[in-house]
N, C-alpha and C positions, 0 to 999 in steps of 0.2 A: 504494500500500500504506500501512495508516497505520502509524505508529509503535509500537510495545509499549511496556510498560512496562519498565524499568530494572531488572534484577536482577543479571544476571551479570557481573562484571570480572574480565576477564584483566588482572595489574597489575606491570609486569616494572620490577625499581629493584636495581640492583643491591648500595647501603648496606643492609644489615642492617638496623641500627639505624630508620633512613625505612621500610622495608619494614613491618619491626613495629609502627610508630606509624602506619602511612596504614591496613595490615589491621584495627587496631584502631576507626580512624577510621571506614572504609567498610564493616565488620561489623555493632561495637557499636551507633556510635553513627547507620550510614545505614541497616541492614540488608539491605544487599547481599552476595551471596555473590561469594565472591572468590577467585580462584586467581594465587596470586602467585607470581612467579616471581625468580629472581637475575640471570638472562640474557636474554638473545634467545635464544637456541640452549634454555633451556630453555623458553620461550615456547613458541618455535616445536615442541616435541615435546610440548606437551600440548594446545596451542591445542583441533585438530581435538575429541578426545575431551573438554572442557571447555567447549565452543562457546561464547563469550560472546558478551554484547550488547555489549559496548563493552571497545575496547582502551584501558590506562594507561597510557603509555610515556615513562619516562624519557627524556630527550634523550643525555646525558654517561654512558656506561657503556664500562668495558673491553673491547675485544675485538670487538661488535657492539652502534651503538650505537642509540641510538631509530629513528632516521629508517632504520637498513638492518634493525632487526626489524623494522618496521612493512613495506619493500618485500620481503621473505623472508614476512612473515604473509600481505600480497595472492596470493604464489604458494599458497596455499592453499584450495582451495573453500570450507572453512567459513567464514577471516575475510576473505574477499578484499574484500566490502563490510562491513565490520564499522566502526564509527564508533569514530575513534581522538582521543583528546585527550592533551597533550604533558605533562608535569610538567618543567621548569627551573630553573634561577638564572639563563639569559640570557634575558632579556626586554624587550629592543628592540625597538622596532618594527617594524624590518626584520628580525631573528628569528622574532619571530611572523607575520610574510607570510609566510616561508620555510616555517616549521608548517603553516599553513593552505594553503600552495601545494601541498604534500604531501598533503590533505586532510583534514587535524586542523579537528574542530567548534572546537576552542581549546586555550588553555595555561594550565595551572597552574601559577603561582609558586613556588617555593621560597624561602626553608623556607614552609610553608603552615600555615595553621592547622588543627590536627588535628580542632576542634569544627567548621570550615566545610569541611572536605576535602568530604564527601558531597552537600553540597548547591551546593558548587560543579559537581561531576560531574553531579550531578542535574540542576540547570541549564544545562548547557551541552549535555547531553542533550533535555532540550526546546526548545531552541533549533535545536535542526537540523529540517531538512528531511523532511518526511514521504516516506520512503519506498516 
């Protein structure tokens, strides 16, 4: 199958503050449509009916955090194969094998830069694997 192009992000962070500067990052300035979310648990109830192409997921969140939204979104038909990439502050090397073990295309750094957020996504988008 080949690849489409990049439109939709499902993008769950649970800071306010980060949420409202990536939405404006990956809107304005990438023109991707975007459904952002606070949690996992709210992720996971809109996911289906929002179908994205690509999940954003926080790593460090309260309650439910990246890596068990991401194993909660595969029980899902819609995102079960959905390409997911990680957004952190840990970024180790053996962190990011752990990401990628999980099968994140990659991770985004935190704090990020709000003018490269989208075409870091964008990139890491074309970097995978045609499915």
């Amino acid at each position: 199958m080949i690849r489409g192009r990049l439109q939709r992000v499902l993008y769950v962070e649970d800071d306010a503050d980060i949420r409202t500067i990536a939405a404006l990052a990956l809107e304005a300035v990438g023109g991707l449509t975007l459904q952002a979310c606070a949690c996992g648990a709210d992720a996971i109830a809109q996911a289906e009916a929002f179908g994205p192409d690509l999940l954003l997921l926080d790593v460090m969140m309260p309650g439910m955090d990246g890596p068990t939204t991401l194993a909660r979104l595969r029980e899902l038909p819609a995102t079960r194969e959905v390409p997911v990439v990680f957004m952190t502050a840990k970024v180790q090397a053996s962190e990011i094998e752990n990401y990628k073990a999980l099968g994140a295309l990659g991770v985004i750094s935190k704090p990020f830069d709000p003018m490269r957020l989208a075409d870091q996504v964008k990139a890491l988008w074309l970097e995978q694997p045609a499915r």
